[in-house]
C-alpha positions as CSV (number, residue, x, y, z in Angstrom):
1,X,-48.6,35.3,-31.0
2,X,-48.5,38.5,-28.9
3,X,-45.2,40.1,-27.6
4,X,-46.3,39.3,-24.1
5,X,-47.1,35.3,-24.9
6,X,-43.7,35.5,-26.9
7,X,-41.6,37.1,-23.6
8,X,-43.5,34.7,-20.8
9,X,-42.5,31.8,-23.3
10,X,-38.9,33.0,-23.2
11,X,-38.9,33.3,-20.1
12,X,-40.0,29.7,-18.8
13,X,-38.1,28.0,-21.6
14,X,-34.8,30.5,-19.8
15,X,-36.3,28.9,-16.5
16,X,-36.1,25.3,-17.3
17,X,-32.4,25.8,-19.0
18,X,-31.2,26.9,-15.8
19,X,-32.5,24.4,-13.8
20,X,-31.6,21.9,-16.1
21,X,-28.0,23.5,-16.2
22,X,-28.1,23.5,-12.4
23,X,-28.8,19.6,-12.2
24,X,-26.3,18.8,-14.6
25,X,-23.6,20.6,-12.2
26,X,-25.1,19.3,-9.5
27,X,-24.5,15.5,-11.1
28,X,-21.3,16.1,-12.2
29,X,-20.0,17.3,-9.0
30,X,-21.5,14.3,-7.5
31,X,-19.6,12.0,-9.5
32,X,-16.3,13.9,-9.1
33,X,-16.9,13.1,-5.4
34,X,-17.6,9.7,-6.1
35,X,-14.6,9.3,-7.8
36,X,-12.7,10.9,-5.1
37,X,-14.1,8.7,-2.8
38,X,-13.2,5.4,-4.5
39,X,-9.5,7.0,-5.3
40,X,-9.2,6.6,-1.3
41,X,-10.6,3.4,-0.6
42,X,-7.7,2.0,-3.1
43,X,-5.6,3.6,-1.3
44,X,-6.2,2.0,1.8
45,X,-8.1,-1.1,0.8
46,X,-6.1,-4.4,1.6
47,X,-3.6,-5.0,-0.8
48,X,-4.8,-7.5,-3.4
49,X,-1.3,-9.2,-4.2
50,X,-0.2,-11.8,-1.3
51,X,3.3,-11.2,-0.1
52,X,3.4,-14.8,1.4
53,X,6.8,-16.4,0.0
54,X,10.2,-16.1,0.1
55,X,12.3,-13.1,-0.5
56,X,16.5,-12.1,-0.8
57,X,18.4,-9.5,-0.9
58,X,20.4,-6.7,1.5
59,X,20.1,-4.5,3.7
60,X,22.3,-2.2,5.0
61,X,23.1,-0.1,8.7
62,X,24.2,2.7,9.9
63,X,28.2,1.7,9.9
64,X,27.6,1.2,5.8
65,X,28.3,-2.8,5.9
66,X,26.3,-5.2,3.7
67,X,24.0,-7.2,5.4
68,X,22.7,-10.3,3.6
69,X,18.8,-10.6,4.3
70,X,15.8,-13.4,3.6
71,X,12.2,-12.9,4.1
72,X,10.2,-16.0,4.5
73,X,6.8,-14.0,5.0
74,X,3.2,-15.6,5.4
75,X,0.4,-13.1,4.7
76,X,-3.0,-13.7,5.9
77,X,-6.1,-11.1,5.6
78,X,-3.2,-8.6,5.2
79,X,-1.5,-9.4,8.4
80,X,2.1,-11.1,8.3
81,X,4.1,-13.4,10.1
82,X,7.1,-15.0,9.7
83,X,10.8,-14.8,9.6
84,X,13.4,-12.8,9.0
85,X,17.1,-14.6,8.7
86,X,20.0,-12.7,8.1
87,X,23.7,-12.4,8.3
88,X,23.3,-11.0,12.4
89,X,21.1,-13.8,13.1
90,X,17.6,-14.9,12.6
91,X,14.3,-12.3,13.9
92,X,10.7,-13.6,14.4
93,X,8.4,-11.5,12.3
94,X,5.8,-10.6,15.6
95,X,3.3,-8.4,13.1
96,X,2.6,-6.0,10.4
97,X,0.4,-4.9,7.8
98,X,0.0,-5.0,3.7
99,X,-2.5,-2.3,2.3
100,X,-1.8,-1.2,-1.0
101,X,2.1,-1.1,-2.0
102,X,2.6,0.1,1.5
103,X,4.1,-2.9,4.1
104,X,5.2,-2.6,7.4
105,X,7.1,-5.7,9.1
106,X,7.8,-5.7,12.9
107,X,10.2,-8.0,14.1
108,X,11.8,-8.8,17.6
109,X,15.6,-8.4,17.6
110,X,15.9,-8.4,21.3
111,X,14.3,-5.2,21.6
112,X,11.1,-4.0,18.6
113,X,12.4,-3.3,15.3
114,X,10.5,-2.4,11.9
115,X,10.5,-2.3,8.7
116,X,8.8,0.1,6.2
117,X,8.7,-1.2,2.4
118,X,7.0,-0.2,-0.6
119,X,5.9,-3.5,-3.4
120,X,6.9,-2.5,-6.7
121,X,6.7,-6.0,-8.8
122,X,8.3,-8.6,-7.2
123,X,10.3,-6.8,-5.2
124,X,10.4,-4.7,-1.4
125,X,12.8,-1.3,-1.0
126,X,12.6,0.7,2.1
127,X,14.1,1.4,5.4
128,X,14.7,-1.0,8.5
129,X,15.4,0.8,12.1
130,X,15.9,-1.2,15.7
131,X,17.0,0.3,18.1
132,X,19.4,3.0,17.1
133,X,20.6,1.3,14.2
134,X,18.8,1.3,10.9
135,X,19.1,2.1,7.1
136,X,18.0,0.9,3.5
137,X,16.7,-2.8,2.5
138,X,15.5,-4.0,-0.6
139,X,14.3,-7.5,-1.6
140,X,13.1,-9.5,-4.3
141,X,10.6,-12.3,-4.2
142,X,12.1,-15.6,-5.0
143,X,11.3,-19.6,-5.5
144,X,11.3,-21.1,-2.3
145,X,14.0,-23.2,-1.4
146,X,13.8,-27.2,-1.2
147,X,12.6,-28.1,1.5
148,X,10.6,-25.2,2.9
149,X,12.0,-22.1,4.5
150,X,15.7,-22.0,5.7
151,X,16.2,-23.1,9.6
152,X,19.3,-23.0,11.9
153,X,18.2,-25.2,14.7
């Protein structure tokens, strides 16, 4: 074979490595993307563990005192209802929203009032504000009591 054969022969087989090389990069940055993409639809995507139940525990305001709490929450196509009973009294549950570990509760305590949680297991921790009052929560999903939810009539 003559050194000219020998160099064009190089040359295309130097050709089609770089343009196989390119494609490769090319799919692998596709699938990075892809990736990306589905890390973010998780991320907002509907959460795919029901709150609906009953859950206990505290919460506690701005003037540091205890307040005893119960969730009796009903999740449908991640929106909630419900109510929330506590030691100032009991709140209707007028909305909210469940994607992922975030939840958000709103709840009418003669004025708006929310609450902002984050699912961890069985069990709610975040922040409650209405009006100017406001501070930490944290629950824990329990059995529901006999009888269905508690009601002071």
């Amino acid at each position: 074979m003559s050194q000219k054969k020998i160099a064009k022969a190089l040359f295309a087989a130097e050709r089609w490595f770089l343009v196989c090389l390119m494609l490769a990069l090319g799919c692998a940055a596709q699938a990075q993307q892809d990736k990306d993409k589905d890390k973010e639809k998780d991320k907002s995507a509907p959460a795919k563990t029901a709150l609906t139940g009953r859950y206990e525990g505290t919460a506690k305001n701005k003037a540091d005192e205890v307040i005893t709490v119960a969730f009796d929450l009903t999740e449908k196509e991640g929106a909630l209802s419900g109510t929330i009973n506590s030691s100032h009294g009991d709140f209707p549950i007028t909305g909210g929203s469940h994607q992922g570990e975030n939840v958000t509760i709103e709840f009418d305590a003669g004025g708006p009032g929310t609450i902002s949680m984050r699912l961890t297991d069985d069990r709610l921790v975040g922040t409650w504000t209405a009006g100017d009052d406001g501070g930490p929560v944290e629950v824990k999903k329990v059995a529901a009591p006999p009888g269905g939810s508690k009601d002071k009539s």
